[in-house]
C-alpha positions in Angstrom: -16.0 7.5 -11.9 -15.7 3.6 -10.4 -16.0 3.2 -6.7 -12.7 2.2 -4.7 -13.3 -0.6 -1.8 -10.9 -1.2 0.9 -10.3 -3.3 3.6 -8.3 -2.9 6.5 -6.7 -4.7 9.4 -6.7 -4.0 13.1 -3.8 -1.2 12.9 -6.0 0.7 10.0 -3.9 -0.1 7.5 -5.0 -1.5 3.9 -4.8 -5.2 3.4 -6.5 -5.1 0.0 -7.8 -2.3 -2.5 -10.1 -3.2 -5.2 -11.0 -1.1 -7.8 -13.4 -2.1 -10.5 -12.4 -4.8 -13.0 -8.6 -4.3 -12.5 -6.6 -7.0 -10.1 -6.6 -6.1 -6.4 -3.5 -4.7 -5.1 -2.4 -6.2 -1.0 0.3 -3.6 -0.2 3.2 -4.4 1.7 4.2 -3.2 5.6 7.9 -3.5 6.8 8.3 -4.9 10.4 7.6 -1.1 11.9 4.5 -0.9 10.0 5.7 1.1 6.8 4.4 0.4 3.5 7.0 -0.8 0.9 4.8 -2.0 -1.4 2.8 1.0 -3.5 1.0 1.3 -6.3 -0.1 4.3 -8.0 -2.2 4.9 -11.8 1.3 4.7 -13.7 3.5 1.6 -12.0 4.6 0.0 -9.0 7.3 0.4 -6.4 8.9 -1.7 -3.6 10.7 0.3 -0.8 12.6 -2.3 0.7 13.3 -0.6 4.5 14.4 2.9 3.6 13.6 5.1 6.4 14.2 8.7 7.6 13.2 9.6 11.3 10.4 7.2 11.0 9.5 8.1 7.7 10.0 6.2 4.5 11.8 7.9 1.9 10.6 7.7 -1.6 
């Protein structure tokens, strides 16, 4: 199993994941502090502003 390392910013959110040899993903954070940018083992999405009570809808 590789280790994951992460850093954050001062609101605890991810600024930069790195994850053995691959390239290090920065996600995204809309204006309210959503993330719009994600990344998962099979692609990744943008979620330009869609949001639901707070929540971002995927």
């Amino acid at each position: 199993m590789e280790e994951l390392a992460y850093t954050a910013n001062e609101l605890n959110q991810y600024t930069r994941i790195e994850e053995g040899r691959e390239t290090p993903f920065a996600p995204h954070y809309d204006s309210n502090g959503n993330q719009t940018l994600i990344k998962t083992a099979t692609y990744t999405m943008c979620q330009p502003g869609r949001q639901y009570g707070g929540r971002m809808l995927l």
